[in-house]
Backbone of each chain as nested JSON, in Angstrom:
{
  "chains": [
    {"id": "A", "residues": [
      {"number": 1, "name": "UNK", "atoms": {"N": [1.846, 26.01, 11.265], "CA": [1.748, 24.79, 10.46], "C": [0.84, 23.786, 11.147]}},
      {"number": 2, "name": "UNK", "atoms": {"N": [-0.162, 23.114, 10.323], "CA": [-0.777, 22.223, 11.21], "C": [-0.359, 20.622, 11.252]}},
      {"number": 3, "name": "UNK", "atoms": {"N": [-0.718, 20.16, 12.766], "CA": [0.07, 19.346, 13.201], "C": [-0.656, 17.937, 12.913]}},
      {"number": 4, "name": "UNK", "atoms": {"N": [-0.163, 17.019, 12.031], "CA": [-0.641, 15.656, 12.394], "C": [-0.433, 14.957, 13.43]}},
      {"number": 5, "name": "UNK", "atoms": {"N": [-1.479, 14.196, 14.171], "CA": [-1.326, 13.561, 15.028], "C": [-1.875, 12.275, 15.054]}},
      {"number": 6, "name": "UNK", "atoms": {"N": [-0.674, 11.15, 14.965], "CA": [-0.911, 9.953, 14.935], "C": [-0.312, 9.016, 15.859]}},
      {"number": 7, "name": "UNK", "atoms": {"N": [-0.913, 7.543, 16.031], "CA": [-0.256, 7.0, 16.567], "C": [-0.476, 5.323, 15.999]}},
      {"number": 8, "name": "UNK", "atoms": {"N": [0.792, 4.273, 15.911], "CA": [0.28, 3.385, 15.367], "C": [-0.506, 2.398, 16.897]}},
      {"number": 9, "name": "UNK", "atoms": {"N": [-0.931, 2.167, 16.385], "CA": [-1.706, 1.202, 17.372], "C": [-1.146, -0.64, 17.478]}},
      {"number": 10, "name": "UNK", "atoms": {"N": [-1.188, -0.835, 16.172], "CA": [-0.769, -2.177, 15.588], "C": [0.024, -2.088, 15.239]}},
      {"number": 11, "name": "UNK", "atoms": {"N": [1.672, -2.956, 15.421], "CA": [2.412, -3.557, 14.252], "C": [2.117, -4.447, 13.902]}},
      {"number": 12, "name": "UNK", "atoms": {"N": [1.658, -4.924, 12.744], "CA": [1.61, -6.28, 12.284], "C": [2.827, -6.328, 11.716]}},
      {"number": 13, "name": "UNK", "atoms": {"N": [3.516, -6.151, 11.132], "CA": [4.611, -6.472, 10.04], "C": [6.048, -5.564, 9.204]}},
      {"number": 14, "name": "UNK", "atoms": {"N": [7.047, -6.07, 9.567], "CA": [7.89, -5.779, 8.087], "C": [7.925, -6.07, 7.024]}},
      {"number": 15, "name": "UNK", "atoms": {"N": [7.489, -4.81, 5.969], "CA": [7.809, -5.899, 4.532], "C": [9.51, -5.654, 4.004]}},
      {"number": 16, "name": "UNK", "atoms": {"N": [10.089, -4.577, 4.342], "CA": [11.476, -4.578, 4.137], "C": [12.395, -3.206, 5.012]}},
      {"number": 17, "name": "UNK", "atoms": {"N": [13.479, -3.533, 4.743], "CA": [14.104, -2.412, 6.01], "C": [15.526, -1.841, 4.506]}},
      {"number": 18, "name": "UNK", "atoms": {"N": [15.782, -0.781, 4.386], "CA": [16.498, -0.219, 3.676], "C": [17.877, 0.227, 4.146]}},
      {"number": 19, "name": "UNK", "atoms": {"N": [18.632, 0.87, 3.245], "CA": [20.094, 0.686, 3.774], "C": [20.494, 1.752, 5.03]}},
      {"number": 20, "name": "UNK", "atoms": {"N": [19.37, 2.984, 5.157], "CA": [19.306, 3.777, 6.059], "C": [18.711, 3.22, 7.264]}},
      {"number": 21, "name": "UNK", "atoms": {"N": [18.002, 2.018, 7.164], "CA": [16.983, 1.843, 8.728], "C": [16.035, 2.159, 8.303]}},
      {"number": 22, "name": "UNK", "atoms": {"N": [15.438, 2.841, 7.264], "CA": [13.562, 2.936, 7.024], "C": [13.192, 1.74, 6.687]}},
      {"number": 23, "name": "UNK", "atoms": {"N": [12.133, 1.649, 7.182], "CA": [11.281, -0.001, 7.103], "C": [10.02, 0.344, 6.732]}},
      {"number": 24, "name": "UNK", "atoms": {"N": [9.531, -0.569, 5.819], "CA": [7.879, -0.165, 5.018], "C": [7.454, -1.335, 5.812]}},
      {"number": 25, "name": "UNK", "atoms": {"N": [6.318, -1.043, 6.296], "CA": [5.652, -1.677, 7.378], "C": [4.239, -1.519, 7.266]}},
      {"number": 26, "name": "UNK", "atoms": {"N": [3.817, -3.123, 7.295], "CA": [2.11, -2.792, 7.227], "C": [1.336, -2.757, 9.305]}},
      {"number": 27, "name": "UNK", "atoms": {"N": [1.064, -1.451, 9.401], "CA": [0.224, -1.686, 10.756], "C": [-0.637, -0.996, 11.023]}},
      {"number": 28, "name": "UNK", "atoms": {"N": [-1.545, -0.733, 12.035], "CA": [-2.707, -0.571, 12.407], "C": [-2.938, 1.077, 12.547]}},
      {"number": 29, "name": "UNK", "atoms": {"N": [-2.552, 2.709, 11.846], "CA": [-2.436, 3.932, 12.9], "C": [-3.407, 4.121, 12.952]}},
      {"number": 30, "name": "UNK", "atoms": {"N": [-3.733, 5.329, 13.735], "CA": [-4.954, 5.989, 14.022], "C": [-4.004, 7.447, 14.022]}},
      {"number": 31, "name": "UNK", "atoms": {"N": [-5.205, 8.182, 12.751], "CA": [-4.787, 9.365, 12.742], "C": [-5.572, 10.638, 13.276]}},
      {"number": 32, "name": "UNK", "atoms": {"N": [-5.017, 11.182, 13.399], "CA": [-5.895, 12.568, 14.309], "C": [-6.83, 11.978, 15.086]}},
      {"number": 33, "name": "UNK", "atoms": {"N": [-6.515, 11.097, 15.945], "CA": [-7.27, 10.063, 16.737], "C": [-8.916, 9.699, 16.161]}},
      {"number": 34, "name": "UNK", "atoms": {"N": [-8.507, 9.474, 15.152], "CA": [-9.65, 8.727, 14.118], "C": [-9.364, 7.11, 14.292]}},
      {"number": 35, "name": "UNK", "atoms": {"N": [-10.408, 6.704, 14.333], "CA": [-10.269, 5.021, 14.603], "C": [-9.183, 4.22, 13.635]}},
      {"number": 36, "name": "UNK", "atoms": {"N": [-8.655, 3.679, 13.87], "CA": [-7.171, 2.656, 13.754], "C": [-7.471, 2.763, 12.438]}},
      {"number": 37, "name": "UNK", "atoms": {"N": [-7.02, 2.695, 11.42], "CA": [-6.907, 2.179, 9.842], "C": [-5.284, 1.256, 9.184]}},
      {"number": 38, "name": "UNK", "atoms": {"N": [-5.56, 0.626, 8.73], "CA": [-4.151, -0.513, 8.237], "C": [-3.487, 0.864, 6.942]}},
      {"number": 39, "name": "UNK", "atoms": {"N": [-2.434, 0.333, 7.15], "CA": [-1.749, 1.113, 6.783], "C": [-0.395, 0.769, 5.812]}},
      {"number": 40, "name": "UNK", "atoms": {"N": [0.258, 0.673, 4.865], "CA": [1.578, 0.525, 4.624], "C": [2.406, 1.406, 4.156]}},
      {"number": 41, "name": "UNK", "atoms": {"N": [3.364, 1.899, 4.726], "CA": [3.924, 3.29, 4.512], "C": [5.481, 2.987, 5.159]}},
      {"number": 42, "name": "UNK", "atoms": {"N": [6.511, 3.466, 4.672], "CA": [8.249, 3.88, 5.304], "C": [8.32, 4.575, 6.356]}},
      {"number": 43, "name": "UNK", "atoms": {"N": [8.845, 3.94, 7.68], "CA": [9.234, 4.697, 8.758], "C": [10.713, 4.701, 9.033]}},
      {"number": 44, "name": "UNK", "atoms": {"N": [10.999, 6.232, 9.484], "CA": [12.175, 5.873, 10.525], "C": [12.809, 5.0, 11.201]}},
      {"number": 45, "name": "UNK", "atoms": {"N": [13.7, 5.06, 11.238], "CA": [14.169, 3.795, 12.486], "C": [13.46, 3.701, 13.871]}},
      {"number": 46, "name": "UNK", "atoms": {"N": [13.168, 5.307, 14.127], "CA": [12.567, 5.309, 16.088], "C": [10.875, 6.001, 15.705]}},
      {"number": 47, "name": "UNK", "atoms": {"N": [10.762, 5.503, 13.868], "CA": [9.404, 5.802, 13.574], "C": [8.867, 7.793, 14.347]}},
      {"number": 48, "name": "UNK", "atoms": {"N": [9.383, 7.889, 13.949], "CA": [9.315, 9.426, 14.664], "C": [8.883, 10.244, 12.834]}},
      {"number": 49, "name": "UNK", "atoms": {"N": [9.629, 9.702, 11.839], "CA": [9.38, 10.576, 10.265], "C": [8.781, 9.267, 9.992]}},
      {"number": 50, "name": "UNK", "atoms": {"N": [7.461, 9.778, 8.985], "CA": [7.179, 8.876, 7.792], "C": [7.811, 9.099, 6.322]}},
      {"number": 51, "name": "UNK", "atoms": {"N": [7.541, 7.982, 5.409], "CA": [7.506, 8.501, 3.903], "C": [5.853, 8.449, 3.49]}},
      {"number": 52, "name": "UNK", "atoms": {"N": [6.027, 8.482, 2.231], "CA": [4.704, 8.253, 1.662], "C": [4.433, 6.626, 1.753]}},
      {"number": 53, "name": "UNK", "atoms": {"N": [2.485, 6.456, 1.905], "CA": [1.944, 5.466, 1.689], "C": [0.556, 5.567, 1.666]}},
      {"number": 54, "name": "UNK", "atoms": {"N": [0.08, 4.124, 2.213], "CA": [-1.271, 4.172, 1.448], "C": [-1.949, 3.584, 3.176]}},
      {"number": 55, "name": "UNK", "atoms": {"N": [-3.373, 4.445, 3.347], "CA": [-4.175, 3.788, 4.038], "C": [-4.848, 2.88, 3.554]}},
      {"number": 56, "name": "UNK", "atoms": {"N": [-5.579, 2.001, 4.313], "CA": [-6.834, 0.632, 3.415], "C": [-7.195, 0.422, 4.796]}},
      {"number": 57, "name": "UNK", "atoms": {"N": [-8.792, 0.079, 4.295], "CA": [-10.081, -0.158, 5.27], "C": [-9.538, -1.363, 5.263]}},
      {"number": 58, "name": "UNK", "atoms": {"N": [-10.18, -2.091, 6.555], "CA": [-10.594, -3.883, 6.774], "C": [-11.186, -4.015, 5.259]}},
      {"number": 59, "name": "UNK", "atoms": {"N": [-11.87, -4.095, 4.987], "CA": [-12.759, -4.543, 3.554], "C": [-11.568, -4.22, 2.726]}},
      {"number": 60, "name": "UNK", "atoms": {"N": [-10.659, -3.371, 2.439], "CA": [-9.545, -3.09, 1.501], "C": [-8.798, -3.789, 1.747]}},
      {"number": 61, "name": "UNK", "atoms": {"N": [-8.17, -4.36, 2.457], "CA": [-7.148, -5.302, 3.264], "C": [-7.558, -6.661, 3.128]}},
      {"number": 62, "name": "UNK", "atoms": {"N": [-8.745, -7.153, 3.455], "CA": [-9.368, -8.04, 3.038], "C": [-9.042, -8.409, 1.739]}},
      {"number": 63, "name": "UNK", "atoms": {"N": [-9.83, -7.272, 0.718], "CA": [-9.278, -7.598, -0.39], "C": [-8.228, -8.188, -1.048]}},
      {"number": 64, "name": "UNK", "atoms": {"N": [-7.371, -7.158, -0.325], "CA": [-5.969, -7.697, -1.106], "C": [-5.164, -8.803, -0.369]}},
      {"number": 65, "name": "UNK", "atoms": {"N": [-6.029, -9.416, 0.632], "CA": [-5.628, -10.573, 1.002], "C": [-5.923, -11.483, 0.214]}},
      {"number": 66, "name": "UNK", "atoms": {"N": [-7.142, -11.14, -0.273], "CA": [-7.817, -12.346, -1.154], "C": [-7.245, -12.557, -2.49]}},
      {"number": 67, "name": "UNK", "atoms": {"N": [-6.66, -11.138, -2.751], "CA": [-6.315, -11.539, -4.505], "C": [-4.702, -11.632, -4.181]}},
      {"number": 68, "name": "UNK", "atoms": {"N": [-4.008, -11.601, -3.497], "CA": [-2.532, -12.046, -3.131], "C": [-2.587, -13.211, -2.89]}},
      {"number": 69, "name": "UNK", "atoms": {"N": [-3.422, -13.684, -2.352], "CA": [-3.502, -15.538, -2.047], "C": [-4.032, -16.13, -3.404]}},
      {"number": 70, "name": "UNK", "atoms": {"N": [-4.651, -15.381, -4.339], "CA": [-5.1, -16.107, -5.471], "C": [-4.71, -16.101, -6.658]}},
      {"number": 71, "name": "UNK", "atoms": {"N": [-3.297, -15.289, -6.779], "CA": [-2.291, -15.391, -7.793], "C": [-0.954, -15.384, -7.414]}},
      {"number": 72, "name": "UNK", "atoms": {"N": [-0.578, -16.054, -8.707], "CA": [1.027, -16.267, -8.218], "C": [1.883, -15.519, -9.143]}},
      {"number": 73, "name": "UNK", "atoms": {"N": [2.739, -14.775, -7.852], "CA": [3.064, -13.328, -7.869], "C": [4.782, -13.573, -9.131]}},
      {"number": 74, "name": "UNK", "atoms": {"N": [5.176, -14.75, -9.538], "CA": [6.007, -15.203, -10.198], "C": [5.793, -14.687, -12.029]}},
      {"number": 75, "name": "UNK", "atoms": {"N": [4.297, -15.117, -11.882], "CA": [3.583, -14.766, -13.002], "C": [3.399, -13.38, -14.01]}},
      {"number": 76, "name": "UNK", "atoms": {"N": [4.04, -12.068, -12.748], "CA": [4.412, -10.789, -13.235], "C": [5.394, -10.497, -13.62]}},
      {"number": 77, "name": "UNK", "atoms": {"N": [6.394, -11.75, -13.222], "CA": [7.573, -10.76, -13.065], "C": [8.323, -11.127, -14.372]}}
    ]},
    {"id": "B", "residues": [
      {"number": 1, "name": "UNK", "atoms": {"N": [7.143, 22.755, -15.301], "CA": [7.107, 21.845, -14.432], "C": [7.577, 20.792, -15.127]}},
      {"number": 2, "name": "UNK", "atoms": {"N": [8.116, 19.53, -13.973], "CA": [8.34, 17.814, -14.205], "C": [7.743, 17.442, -14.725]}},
      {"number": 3, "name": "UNK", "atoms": {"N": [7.829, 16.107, -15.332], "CA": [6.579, 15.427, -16.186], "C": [7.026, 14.262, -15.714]}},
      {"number": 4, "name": "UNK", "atoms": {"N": [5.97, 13.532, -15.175], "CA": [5.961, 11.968, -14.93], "C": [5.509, 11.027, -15.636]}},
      {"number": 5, "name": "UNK", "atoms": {"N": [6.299, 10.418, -16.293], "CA": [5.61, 9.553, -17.086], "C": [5.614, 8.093, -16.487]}},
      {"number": 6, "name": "UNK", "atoms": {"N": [4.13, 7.734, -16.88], "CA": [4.188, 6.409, -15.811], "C": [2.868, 5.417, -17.054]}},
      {"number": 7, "name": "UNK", "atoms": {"N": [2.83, 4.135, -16.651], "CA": [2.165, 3.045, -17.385], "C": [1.689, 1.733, -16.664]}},
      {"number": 8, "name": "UNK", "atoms": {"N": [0.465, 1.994, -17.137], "CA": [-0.14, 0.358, -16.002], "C": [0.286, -0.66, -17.166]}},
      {"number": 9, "name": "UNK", "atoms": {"N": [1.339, -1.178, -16.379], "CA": [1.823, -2.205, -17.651], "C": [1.15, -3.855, -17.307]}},
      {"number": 10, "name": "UNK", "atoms": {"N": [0.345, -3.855, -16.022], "CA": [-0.533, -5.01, -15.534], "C": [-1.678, -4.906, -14.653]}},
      {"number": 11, "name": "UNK", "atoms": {"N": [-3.11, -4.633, -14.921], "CA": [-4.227, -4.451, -14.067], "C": [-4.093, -5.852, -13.042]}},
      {"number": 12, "name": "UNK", "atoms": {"N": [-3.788, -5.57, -11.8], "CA": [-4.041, -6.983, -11.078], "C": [-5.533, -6.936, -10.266]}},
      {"number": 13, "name": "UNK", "atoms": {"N": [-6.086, -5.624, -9.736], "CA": [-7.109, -6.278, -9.363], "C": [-8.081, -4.382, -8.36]}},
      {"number": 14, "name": "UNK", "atoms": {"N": [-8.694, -4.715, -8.254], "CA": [-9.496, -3.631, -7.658], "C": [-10.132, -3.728, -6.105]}},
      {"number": 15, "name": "UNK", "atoms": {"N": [-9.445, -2.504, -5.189], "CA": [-10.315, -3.039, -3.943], "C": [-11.105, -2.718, -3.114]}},
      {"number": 16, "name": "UNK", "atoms": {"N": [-11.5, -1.269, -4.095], "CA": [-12.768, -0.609, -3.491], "C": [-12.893, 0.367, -4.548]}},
      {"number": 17, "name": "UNK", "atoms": {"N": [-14.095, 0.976, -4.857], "CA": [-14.271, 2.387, -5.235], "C": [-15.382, 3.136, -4.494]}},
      {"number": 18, "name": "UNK", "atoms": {"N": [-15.078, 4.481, -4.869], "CA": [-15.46, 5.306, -4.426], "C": [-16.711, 5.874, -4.532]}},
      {"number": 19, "name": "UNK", "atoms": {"N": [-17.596, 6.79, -3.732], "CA": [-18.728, 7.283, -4.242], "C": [-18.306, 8.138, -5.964]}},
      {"number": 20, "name": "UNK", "atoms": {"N": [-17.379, 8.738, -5.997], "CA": [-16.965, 9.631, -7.584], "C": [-16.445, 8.297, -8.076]}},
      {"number": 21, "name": "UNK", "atoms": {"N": [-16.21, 7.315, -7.841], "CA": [-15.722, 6.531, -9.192], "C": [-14.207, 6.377, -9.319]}},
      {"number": 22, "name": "UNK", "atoms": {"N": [-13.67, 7.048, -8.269], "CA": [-12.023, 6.308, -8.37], "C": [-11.982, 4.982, -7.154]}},
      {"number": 23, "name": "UNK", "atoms": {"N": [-11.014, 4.324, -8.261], "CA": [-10.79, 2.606, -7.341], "C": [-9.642, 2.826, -6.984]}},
      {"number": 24, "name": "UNK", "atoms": {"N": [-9.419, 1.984, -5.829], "CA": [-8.226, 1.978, -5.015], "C": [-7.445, -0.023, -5.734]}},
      {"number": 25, "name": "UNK", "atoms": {"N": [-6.578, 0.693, -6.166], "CA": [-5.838, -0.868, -7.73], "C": [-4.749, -1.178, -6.842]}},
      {"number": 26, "name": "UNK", "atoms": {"N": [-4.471, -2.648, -7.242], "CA": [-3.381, -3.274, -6.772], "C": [-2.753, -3.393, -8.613]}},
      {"number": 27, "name": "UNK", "atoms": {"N": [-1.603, -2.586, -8.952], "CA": [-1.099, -3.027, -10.215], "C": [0.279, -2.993, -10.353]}},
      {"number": 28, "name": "UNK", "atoms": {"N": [0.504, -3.089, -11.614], "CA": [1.843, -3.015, -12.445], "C": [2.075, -1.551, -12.75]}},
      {"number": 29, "name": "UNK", "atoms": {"N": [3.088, -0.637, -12.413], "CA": [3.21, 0.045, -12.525], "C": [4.331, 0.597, -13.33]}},
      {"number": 30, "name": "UNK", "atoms": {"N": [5.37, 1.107, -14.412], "CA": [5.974, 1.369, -14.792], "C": [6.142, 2.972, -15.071]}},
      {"number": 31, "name": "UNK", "atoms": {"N": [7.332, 3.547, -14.188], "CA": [7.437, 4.788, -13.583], "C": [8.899, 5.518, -14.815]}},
      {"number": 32, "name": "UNK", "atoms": {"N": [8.738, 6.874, -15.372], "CA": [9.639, 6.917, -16.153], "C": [10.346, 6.16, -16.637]}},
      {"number": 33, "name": "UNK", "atoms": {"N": [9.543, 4.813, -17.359], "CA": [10.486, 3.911, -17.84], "C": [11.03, 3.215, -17.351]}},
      {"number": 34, "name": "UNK", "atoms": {"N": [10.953, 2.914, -15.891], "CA": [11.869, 2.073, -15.579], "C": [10.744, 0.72, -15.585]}},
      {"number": 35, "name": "UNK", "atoms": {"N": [11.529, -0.061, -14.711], "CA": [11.254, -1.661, -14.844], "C": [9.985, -1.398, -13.746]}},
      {"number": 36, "name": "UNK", "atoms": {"N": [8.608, -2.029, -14.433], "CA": [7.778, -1.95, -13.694], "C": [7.801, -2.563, -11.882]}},
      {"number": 37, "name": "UNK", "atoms": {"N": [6.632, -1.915, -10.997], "CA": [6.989, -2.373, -9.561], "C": [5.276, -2.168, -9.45]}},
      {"number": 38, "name": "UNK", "atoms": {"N": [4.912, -3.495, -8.081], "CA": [3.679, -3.251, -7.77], "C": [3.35, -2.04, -7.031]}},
      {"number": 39, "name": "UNK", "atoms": {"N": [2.581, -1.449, -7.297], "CA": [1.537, -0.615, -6.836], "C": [0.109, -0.454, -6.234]}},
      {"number": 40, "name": "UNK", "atoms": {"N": [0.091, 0.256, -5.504], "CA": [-1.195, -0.134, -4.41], "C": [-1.943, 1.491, -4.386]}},
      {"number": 41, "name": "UNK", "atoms": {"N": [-2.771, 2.187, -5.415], "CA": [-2.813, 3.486, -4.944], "C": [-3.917, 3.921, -5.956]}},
      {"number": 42, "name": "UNK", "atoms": {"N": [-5.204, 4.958, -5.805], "CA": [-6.494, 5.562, -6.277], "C": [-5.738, 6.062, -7.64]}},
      {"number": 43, "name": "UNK", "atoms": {"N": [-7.102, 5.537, -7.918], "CA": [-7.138, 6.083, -9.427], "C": [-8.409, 6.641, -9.844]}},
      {"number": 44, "name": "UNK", "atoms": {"N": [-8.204, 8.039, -10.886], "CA": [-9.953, 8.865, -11.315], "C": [-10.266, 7.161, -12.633]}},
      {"number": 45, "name": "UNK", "atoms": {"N": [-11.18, 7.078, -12.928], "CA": [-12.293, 5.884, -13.318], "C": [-11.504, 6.51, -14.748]}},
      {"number": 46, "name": "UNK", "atoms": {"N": [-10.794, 7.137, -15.427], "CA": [-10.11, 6.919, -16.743], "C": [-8.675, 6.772, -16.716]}},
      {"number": 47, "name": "UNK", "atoms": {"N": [-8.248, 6.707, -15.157], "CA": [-6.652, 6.392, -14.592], "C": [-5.824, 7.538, -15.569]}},
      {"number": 48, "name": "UNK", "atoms": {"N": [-6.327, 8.523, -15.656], "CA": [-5.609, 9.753, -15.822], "C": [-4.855, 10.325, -14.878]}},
      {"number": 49, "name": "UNK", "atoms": {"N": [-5.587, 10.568, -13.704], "CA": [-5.121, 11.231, -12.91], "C": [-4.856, 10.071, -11.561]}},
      {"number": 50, "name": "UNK", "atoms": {"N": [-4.101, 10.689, -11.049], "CA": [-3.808, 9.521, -9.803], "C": [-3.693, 9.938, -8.123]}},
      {"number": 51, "name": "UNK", "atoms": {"N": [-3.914, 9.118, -7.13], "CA": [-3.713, 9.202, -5.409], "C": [-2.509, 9.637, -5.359]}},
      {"number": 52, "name": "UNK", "atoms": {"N": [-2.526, 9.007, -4.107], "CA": [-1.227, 9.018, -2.824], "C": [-1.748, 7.492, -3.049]}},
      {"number": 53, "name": "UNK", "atoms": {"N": [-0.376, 7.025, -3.133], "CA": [-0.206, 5.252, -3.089], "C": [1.389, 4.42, -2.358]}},
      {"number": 54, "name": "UNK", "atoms": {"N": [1.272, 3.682, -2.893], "CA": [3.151, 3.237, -2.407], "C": [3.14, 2.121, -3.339]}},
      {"number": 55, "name": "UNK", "atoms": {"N": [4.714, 2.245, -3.686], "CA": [4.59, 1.183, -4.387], "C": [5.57, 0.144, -3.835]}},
      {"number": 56, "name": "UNK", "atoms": {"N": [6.058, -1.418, -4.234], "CA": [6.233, -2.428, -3.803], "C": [7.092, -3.305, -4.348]}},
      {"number": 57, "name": "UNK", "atoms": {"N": [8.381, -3.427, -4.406], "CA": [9.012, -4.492, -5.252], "C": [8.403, -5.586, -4.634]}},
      {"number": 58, "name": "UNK", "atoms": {"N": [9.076, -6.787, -5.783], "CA": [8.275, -7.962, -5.604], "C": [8.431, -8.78, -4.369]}},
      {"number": 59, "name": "UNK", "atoms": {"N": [9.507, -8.342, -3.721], "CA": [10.19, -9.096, -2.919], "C": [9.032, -8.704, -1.252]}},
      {"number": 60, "name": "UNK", "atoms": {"N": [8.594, -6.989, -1.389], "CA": [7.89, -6.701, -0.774], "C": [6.557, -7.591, -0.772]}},
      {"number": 61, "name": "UNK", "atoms": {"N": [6.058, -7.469, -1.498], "CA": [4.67, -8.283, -2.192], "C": [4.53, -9.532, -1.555]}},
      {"number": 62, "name": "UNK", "atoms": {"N": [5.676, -10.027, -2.11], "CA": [5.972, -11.668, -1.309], "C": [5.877, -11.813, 0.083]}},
      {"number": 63, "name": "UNK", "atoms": {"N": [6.195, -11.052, 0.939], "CA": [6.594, -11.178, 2.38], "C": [5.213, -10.505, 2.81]}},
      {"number": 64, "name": "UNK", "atoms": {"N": [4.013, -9.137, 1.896], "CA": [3.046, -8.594, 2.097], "C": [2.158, -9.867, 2.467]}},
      {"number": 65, "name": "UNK", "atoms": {"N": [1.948, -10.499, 1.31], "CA": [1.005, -11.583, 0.798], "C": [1.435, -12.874, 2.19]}},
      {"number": 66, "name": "UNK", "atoms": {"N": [2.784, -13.087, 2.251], "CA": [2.906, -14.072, 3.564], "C": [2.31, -13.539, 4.589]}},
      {"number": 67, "name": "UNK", "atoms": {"N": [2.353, -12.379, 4.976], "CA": [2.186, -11.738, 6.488], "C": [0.368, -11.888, 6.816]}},
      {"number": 68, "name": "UNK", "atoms": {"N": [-0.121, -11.194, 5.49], "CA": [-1.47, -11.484, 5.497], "C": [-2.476, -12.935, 4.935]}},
      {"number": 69, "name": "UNK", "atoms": {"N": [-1.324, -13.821, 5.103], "CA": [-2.258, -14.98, 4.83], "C": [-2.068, -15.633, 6.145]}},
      {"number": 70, "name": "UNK", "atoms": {"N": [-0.56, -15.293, 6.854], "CA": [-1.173, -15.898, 8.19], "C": [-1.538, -15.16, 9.779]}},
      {"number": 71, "name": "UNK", "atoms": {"N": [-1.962, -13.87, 9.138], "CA": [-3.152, -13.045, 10.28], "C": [-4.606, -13.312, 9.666]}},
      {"number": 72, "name": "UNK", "atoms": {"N": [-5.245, -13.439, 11.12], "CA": [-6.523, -13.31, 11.082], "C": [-7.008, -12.049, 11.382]}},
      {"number": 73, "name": "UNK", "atoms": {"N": [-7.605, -11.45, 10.287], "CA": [-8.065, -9.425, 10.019], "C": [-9.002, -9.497, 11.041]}},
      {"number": 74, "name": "UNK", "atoms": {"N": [-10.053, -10.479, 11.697], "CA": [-10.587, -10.296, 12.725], "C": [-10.489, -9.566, 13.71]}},
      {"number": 75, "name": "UNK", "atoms": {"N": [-9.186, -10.284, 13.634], "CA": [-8.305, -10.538, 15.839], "C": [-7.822, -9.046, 15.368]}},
      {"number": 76, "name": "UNK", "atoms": {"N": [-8.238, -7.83, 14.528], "CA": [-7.42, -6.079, 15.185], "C": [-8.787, -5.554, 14.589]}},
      {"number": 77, "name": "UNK", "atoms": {"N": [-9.654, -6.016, 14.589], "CA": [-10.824, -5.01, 14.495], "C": [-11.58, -4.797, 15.95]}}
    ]}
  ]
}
């Protein structure tokens, strides 16, 4: 089986922690020692398992900095 | 096989595309019917077919959008 190999580099953040201890967390990994990429995805408690998520470039992140600061998120719901 | 039925029930915004033409969307997502949740994940340019994404209750979103308005994306590149 082939092996991923990652490591996060950055925590920046919790966005929430669930009733098991998985926490979706935006931070910095680097995968198959490919340069750092932001990240938000469900970890383990000792981060050892992931769930599913999403990588995003600086310029992607950027982005959605820009359009999260420029609407109000009340407005969807 | 399963069938997933799912609905962009709100375009919020776009934050990159691709050389083929799929964009990476910040949206409204509504997943077998249930009560829509944000979503962060590639889409083919007729949003037929879809990524690897994650998606986000609002509560996530809220605390996303705080975390990244007060980092500077600079200071981890």
């Amino acid at each position: 089986m082939a092996e991923l190999k990652y490591e996060i580099t950055e925590k920046i953040g919790v966005l929430s922690e669930n009733a098991k201890g998985w926490t979706k967390e935006l931070n910095m990994v680097s995968w198959n020692e490919h340069e750092p990429k932001y990240d938000i995805r469900e970890w383990s408690p000792d981060h050892s398992r992931m769930g599913k998520g999403v990588t995003l470039s600086a310029d992607e992140l950027a982005e959605l900095k820009e359009l999260l600061a420029g609407i109000d998120l009340d407005s969807f719901e």
